[in-house]
One Martini backbone bead per residue (centre of mass of N, CA, C, O) as a GRO file, in nm:
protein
  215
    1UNK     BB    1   4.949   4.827  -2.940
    2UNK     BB    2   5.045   4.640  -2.678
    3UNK     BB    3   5.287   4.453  -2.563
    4UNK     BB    4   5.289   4.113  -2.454
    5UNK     BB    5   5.435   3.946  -2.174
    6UNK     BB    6   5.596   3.665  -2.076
    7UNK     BB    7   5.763   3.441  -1.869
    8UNK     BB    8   5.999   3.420  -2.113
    9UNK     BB    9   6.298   3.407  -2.213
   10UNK     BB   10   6.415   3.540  -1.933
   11UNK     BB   11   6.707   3.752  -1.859
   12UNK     BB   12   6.950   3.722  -1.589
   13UNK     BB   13   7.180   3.978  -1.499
   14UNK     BB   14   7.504   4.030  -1.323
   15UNK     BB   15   7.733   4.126  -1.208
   16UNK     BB   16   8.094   4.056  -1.255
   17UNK     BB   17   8.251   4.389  -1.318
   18UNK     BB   18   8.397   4.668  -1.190
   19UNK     BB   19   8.514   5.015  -1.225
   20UNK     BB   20   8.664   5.217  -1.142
   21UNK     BB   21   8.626   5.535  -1.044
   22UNK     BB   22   8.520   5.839  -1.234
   23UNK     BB   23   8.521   6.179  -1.311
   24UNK     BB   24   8.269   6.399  -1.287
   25UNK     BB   25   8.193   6.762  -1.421
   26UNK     BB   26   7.922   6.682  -1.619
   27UNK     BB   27   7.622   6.759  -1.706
   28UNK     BB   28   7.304   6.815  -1.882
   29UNK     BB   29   7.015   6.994  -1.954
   30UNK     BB   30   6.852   6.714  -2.146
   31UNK     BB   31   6.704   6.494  -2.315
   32UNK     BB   32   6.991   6.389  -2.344
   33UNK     BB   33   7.237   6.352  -2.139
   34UNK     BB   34   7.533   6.502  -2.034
   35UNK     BB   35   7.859   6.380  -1.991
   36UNK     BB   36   8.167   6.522  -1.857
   37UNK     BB   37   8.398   6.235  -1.906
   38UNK     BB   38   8.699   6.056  -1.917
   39UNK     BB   39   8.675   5.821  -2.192
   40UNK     BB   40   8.667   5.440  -2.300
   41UNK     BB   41   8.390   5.433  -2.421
   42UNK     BB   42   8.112   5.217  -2.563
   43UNK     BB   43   7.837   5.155  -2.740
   44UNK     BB   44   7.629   4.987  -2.505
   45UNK     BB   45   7.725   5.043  -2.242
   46UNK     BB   46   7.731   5.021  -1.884
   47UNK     BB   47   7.651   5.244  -1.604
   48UNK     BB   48   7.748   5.423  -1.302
   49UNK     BB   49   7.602   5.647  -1.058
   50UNK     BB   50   7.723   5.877  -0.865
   51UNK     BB   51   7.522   6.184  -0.772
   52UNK     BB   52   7.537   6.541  -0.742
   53UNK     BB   53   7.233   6.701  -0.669
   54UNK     BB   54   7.124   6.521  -0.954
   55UNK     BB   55   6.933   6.268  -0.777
   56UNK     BB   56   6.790   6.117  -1.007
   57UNK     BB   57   7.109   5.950  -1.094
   58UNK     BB   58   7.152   5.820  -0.817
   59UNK     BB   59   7.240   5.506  -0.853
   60UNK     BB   60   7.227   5.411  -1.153
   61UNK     BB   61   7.162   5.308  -1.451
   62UNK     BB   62   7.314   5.330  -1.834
   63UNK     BB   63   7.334   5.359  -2.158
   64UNK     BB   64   7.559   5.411  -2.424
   65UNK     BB   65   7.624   5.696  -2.607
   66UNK     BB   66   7.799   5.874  -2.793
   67UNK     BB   67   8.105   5.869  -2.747
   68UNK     BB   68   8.388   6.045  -2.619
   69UNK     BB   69   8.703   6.143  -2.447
   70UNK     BB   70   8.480   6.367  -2.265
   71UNK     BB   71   8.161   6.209  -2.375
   72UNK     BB   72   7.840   6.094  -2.262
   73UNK     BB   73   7.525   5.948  -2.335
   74UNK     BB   74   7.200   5.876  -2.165
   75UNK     BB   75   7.031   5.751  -2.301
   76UNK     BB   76   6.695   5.878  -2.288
   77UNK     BB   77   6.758   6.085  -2.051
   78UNK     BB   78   6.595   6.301  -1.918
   79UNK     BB   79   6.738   6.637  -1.746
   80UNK     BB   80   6.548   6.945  -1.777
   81UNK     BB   81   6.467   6.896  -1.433
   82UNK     BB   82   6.668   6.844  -1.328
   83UNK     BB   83   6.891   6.901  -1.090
   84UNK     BB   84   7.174   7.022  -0.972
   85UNK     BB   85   7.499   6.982  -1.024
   86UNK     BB   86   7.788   6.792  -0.886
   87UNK     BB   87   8.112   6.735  -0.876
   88UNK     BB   88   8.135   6.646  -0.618
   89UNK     BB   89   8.120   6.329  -0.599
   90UNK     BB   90   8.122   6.262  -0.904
   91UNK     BB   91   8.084   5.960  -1.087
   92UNK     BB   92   8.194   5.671  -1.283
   93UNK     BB   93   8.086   5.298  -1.391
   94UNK     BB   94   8.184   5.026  -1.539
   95UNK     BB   95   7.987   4.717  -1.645
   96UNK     BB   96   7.938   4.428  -1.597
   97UNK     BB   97   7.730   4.146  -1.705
   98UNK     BB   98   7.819   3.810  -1.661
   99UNK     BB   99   7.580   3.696  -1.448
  100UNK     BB  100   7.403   3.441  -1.449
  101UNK     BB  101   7.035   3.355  -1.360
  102UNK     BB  102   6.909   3.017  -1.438
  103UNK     BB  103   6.700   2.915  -1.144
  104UNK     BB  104   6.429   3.085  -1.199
  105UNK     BB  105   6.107   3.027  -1.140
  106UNK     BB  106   6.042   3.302  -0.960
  107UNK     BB  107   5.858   3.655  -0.970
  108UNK     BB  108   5.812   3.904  -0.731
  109UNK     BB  109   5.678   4.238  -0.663
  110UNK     BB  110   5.751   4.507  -0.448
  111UNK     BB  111   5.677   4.805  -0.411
  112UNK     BB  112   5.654   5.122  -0.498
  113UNK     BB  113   5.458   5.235  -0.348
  114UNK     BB  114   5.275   5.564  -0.251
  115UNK     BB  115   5.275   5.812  -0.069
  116UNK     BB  116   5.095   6.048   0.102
  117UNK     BB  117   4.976   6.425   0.118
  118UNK     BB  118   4.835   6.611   0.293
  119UNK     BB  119   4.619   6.908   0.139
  120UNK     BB  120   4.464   7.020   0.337
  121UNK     BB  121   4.220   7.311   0.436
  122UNK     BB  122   4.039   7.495   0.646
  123UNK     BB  123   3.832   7.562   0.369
  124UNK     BB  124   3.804   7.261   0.332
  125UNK     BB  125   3.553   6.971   0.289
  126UNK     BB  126   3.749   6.816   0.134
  127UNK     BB  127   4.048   6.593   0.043
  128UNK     BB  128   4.361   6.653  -0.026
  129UNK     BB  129   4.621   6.509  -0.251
  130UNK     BB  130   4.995   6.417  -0.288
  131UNK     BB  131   5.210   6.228  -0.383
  132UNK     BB  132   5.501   6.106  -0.269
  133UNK     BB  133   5.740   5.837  -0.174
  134UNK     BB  134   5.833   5.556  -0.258
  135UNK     BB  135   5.896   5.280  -0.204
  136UNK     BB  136   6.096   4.992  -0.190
  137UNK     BB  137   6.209   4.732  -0.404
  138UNK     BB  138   6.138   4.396  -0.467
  139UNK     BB  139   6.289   4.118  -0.557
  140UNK     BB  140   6.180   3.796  -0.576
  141UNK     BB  141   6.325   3.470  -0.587
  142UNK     BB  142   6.301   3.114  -0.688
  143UNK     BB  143   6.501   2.876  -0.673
  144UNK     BB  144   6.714   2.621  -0.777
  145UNK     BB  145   6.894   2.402  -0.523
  146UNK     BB  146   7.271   2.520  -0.609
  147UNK     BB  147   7.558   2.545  -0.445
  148UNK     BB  148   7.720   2.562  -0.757
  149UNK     BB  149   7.573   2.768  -0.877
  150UNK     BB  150   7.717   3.103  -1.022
  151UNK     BB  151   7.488   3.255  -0.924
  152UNK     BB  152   7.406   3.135  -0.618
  153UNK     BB  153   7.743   3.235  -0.530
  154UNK     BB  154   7.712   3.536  -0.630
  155UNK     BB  155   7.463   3.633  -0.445
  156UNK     BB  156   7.598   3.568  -0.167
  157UNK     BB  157   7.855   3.701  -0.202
  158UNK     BB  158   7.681   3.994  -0.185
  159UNK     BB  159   7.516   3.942   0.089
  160UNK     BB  160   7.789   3.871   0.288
  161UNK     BB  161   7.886   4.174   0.207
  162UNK     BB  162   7.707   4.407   0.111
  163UNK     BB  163   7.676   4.473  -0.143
  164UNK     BB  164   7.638   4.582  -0.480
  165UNK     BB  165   7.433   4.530  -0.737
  166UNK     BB  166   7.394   4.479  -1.120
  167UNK     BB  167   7.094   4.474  -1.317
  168UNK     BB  168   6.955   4.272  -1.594
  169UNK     BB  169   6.632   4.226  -1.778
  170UNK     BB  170   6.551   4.034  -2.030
  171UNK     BB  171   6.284   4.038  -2.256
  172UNK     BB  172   6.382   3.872  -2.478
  173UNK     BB  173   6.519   3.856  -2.786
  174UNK     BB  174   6.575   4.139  -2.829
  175UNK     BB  175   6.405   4.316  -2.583
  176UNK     BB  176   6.298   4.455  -2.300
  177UNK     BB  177   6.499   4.641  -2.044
  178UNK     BB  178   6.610   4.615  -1.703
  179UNK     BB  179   6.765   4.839  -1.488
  180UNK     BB  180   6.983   4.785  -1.149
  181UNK     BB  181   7.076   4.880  -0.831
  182UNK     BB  182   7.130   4.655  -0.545
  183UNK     BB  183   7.042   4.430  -0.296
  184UNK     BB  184   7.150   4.157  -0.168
  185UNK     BB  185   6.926   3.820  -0.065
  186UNK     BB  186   7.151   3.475  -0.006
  187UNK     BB  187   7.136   3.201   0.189
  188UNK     BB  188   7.065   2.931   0.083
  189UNK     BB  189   6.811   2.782   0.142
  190UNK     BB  190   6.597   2.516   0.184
  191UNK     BB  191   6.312   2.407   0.007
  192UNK     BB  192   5.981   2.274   0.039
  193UNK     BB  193   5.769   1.996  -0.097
  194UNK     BB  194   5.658   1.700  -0.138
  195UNK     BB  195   5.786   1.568  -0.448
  196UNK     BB  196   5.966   1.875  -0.477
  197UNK     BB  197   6.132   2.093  -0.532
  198UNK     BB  198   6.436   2.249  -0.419
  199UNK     BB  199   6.431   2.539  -0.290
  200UNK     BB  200   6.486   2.886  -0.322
  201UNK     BB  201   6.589   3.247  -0.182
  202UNK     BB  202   6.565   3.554  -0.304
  203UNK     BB  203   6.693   3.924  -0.286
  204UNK     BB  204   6.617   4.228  -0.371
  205UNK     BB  205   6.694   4.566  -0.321
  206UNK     BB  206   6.631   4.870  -0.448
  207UNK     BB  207   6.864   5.115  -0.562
  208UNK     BB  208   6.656   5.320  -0.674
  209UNK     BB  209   6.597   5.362  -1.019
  210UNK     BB  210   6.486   5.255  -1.269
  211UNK     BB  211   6.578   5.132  -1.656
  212UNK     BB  212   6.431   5.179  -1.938
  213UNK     BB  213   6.431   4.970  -2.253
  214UNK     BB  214   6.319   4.864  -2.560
  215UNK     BB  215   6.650   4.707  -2.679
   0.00000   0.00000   0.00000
């Protein structure tokens, strides 16, 4: 039976400090991808992928698995149907995730919905399709309006540069974990209704897609 999990204690993390890329030279198409990249990475970090060819680790984050000198594991990802790699322009970045956010009273997601592709024959007399590609997902949340706070001030500096910020959510103390990265929108605007909080919104949206561990 699976685990039932309601927004509490939940724990939002953005990124604090990336690492200069260095370059990657091989992934393999294997049940966990192994890169093949001179790294001084430890077990449980987090890297940034940008990568050329294999199209589908392309800006995504992933947990490091037993690293040495020249090789790294991306913990769970099948790589074995995904494209050949190119090392051309393919790098990766250790990710500091150390900026905590706080203030937020609710989360909500959209997109992520899937366009279709008609495949019907001028022979079918019924339609059929086939599911296209995902739109982009978006994180919307509210937050209590506090323009000292250091989450809430790290969000707007990310909004006002137009960077890319990698995000991990974790679903209770030791539980199942979202990596992504995507661009902040974070005016700090206050808002809200009499004699209830002050809130503000902010809003992520999603580059590439999730990678999600069980702890």
């Amino acid at each position: 039976m699976s685990t039932a999990r309601k927004w509490i204690n939940v724990s939002v993390a953005m990124q604090s400090a990336i690492v200069a890329p260095a370059a990657i030279t091989g992934i393999s198409k294997a049940s966990e991808g192994v890169v093949t990249a001179t790294n001084t990475l430890v077990a449980g970090e987090f890297v940034l992928l940008t990568v050329q060819g294999m199209s589908e680790l392309d800006g995504r984050m992933f947990r490091v698995k037993t690293p040495t000198g020249s090789n790294f594991v991306l913990e769970g990802e099948d790589t074995t149907a995904f494209g050949t790699f190119s090392a051309t322009g393919s790098t990766f970045s250790k990710v500091t995730l150390g900026t905590s956010i706080l203030t937020a009273t609710t989360v909500s997601s959209t997109g992520g919905d899937f366009d279709f592709l008609d495949t019907t024959t001028i022979h079918q007399n019924v339609k059929t399709q086939i599911p296209g590609l995902p739109s982009p997902a978006v994180f919307t949340m509210d937050h209590i309006w506090d323009v000292s706070d250091p989450g809430l001030k790290a969000m707007k500096l990310a909004s006002d540069s137009q960077a890319q910020r990698c995000f991990m959510f974790t679903y209770g103390a030791g539980g199942q974990i979202m990596l992504f990265n995507g661009y902040v929108g974070a005016s700090l605007l206050p808002g809200g209704t009499a004699q209830q909080l002050v809130t503000t919104k902010t809003a992520i949206t999603m580059f590439g897609r999730p990678t999600y561990y069980s702890a």
